[in-house]
C-alpha positions as CSV (number, residue, x, y, z in Angstrom):
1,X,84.7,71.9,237.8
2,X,83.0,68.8,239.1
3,X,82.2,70.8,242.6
4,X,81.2,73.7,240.7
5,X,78.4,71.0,238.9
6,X,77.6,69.0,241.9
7,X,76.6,72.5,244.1
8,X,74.8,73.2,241.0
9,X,73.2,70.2,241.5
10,X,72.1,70.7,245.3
11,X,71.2,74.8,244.6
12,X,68.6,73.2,241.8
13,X,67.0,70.8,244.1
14,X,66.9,73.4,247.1
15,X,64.9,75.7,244.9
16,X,63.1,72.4,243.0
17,X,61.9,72.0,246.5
18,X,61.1,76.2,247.6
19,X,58.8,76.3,244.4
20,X,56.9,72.8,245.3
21,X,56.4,74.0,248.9
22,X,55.4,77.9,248.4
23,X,54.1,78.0,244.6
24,X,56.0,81.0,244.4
25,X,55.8,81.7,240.5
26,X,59.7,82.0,240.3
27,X,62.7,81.0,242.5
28,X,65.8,81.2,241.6
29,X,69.8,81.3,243.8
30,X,73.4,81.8,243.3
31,X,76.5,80.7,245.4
32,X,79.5,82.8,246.4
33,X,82.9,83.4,244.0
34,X,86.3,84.2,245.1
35,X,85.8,88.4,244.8
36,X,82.9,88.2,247.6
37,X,79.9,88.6,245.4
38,X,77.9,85.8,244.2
39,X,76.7,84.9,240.0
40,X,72.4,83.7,239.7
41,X,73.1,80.4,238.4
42,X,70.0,78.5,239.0
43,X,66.1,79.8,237.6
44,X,63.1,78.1,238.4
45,X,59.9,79.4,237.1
46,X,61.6,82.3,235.0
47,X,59.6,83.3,231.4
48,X,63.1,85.3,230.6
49,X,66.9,85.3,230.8
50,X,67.2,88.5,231.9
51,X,68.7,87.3,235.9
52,X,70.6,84.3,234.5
53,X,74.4,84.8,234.9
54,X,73.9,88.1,236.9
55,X,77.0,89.2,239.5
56,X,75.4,90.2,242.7
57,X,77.8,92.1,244.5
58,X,77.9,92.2,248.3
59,X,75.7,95.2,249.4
60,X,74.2,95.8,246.0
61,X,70.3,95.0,245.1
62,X,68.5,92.6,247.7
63,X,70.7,89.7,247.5
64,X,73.8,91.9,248.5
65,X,72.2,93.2,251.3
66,X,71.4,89.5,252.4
67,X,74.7,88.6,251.6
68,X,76.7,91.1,253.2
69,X,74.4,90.9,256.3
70,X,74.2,87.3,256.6
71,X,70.7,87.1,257.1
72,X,67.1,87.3,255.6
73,X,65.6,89.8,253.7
74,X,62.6,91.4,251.5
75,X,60.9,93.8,249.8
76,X,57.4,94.2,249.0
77,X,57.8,96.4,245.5
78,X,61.0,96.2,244.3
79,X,61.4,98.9,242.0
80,X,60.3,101.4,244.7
81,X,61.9,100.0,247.8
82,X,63.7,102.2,249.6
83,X,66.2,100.2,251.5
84,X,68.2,98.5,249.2
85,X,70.7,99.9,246.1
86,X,68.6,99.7,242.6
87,X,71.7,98.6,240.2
88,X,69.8,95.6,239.2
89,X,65.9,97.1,238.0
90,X,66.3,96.6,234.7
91,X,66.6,92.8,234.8
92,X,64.1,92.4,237.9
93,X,61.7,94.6,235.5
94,X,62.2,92.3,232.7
95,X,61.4,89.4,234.4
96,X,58.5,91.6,236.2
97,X,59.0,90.8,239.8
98,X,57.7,92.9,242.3
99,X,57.6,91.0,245.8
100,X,61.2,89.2,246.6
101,X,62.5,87.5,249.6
102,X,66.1,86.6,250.0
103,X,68.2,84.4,252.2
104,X,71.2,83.3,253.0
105,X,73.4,79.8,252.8
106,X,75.4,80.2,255.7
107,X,78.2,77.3,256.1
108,X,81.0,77.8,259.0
109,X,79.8,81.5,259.2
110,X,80.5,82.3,256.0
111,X,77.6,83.0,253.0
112,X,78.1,80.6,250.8
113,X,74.5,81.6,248.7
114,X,71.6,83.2,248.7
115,X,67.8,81.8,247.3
116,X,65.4,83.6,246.5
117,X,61.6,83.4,245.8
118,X,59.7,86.2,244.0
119,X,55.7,87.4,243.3
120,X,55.1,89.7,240.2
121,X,52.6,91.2,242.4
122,X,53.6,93.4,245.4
123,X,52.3,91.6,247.6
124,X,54.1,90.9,251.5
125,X,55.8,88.0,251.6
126,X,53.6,86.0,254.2
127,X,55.0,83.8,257.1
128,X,54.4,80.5,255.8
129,X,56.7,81.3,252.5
130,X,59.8,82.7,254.6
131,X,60.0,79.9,256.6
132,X,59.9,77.6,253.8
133,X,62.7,79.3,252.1
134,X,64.7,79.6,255.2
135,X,64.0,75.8,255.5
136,X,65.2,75.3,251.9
137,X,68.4,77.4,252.6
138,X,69.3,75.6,255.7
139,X,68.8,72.3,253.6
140,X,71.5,73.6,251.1
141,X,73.5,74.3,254.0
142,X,73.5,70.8,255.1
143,X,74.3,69.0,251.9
144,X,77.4,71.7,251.1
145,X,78.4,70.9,255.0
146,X,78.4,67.6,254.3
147,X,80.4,67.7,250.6
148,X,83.2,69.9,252.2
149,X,83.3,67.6,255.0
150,X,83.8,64.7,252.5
151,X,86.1,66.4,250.5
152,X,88.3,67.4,253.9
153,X,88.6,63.7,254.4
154,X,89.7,62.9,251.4
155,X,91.9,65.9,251.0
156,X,95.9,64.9,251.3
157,X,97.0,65.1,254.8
158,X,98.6,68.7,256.0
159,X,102.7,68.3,257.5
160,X,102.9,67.5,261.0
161,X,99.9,66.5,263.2
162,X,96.6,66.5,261.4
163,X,93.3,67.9,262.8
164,X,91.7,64.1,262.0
165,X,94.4,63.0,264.4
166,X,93.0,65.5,266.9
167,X,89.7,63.9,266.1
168,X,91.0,60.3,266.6
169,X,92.7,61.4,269.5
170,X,88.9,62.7,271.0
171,X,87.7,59.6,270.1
172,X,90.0,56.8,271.7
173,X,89.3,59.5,275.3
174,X,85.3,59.3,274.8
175,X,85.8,55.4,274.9
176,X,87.8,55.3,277.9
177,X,86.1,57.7,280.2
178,X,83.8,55.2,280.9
179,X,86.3,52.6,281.8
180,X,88.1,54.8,284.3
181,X,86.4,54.0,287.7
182,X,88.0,56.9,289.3
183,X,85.6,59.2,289.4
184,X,88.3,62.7,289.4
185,X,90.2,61.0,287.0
186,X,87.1,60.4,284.6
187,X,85.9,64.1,284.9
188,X,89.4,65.0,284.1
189,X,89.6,63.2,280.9
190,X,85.9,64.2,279.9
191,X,87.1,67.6,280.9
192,X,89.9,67.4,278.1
193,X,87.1,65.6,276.0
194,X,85.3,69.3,276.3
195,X,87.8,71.5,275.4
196,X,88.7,69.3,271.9
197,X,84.9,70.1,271.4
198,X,85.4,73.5,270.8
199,X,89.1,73.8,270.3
200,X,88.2,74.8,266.4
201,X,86.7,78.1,268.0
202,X,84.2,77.8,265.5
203,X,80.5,78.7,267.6
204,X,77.9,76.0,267.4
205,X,75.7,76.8,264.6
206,X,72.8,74.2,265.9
207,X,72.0,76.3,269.2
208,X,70.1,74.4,271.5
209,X,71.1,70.6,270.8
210,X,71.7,68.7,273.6
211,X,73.4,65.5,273.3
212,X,73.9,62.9,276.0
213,X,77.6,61.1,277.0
214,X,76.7,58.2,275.1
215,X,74.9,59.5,272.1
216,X,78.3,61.5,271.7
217,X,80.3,58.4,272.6
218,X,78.5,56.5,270.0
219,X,79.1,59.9,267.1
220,X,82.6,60.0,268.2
221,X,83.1,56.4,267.0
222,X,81.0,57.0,263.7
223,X,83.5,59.7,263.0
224,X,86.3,57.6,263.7
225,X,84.9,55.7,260.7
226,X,83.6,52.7,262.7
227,X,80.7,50.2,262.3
228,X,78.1,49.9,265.0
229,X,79.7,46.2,265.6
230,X,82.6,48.0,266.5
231,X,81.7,50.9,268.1
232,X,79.9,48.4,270.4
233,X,82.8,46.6,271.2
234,X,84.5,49.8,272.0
235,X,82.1,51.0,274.2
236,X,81.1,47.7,276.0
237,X,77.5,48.1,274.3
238,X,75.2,45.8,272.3
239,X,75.2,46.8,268.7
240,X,71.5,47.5,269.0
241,X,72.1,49.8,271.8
242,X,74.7,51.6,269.6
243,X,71.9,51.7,266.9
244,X,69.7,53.2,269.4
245,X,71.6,55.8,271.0
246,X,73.1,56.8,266.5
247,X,69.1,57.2,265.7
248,X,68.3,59.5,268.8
249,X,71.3,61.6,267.9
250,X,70.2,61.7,263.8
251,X,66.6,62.9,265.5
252,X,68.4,65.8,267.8
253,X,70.8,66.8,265.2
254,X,68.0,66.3,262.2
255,X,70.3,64.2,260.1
256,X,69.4,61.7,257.3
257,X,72.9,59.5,257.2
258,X,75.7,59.0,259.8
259,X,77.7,61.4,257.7
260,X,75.4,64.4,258.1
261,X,75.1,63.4,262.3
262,X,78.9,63.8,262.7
263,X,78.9,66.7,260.3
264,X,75.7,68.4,262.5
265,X,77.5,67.3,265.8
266,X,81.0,69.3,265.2
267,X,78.4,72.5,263.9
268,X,76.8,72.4,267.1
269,X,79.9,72.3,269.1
270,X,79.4,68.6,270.5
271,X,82.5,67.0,268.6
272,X,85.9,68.5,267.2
């Protein structure tokens, strides 16, 4: 119940912050249920109750379309569209919509949610409002990232080696790789140190980020759960230097905390 309400909580500001940075007269969201379809939960803007509580199934109306393809889309004129399913008219008509965009909340590769903003005018949808709601849908992303990571870590260890041993494990090898003079015997263990990366199989969902040994030296330690004081010790490095090399990962990754860096970082493939 209380993740149920705090998701509510982050779908509310996500769309809070779609109307403030569109004006899109009404925005409103839902996030996935166990049978694959998804329930509108959250209305910003809406003169009626006629989409509050709807089940969206996947493939049906606009938002199953989004949701069953994983990505963006819209329609110009609802009611007349031609490529989506029309279950869902009559409460669209009653809350007189006309122009709709939808996208999708995508965590791990899965949908997780879908926003959308609306015109009750058909009118396109223009450039500066879809990237503003695919901003807003990759903020939600971030924050439910970030709560499942929490609740993972908080979660009762599984029998038998853990994958936050795996992660330790990754760690203690990023801090001595650059101990080991040997040069072979240094690419071997960063070698190893590579193939934890992306032993989850999961693909990097932040394409295109490219961190350096140290800035993932320094993440590797945060995830570890330590200080900069001793991440510095660990890595022979001045604590301001760790503070330097944490902030130009944060920028990279485009994380707030150094929760969300270490969440962003195993997305993008660049820790286990």
């Amino acid at each position: 119940m209380r993740e149920h309400v705090e998701s509510s909580v982050e779908l509310r500001g996500a769309l809070l912050r779609l109307r403030r940075a569109t004006g899109l007269p009404v925005v409103f969201g839902g996030l996935t249920h166990e049978t694959r379809g998804l329930r509108i939960g959250e209305l910003n803007g809406a003169v009626t109750p006629a989409l509050r509580g709807l089940a969206i199934s996947a493939g049906s109306g606009l938002g199953g379309k989004c949701l069953a393809l994983g990505r963006p889309c819209a329609v110009t004129d609802y009611p007349s569209a031609r490529h989506i399913t029309h279950e869902y008219d009559g409460p669209v008509s009653a809350e007189g919509l006309r122009s709709v965009v939808a996208v999708p909340v995508v965590v791990r590769r899965k949908v997780r949610g879908v926003l959308y903003g609306a015109l009750r005018d058909a009118l396109p949808v223009g450039e500066r409002v879809f990237d503003a709601a695919v901003a807003a849908a990759r903020d939600l992303e971030q924050a439910l990232a970030v709560r499942d990571e929490v609740r993972e870590l908080l979660a009762p260890p599984p029998p038998g080696p853990s994958w936050e041993e795996v992660r330790q494990a990754y760690g203690e090898l990023r801090e001595l790789a650059p101990k080991v003079t040997d040069p072979e015997l240094r690419e071997r263990l960063l070698a190893v140190c590579g193939r934890l990366e992306t032993a989850s199989g999961a693909p990097a969902a932040l394409p295109g980020v490219a961190l350096t040994p140290r800035e993932t030296d320094v993440l590797a330690a945060v995830a570890s759960g330590a200080t900069n004081a001793t991440a510095a010790a660990r890595l022979g490095l001045r604590p301001e230097t760790v503070k330097g090399y944490l902030r130009s990962a944060m920028r990279k990754l485009g994380a707030h905390t150094r929760l969300e860096a270490v969440v962003a970082a195993r997305r993008a493939g660049a820790l286990p």
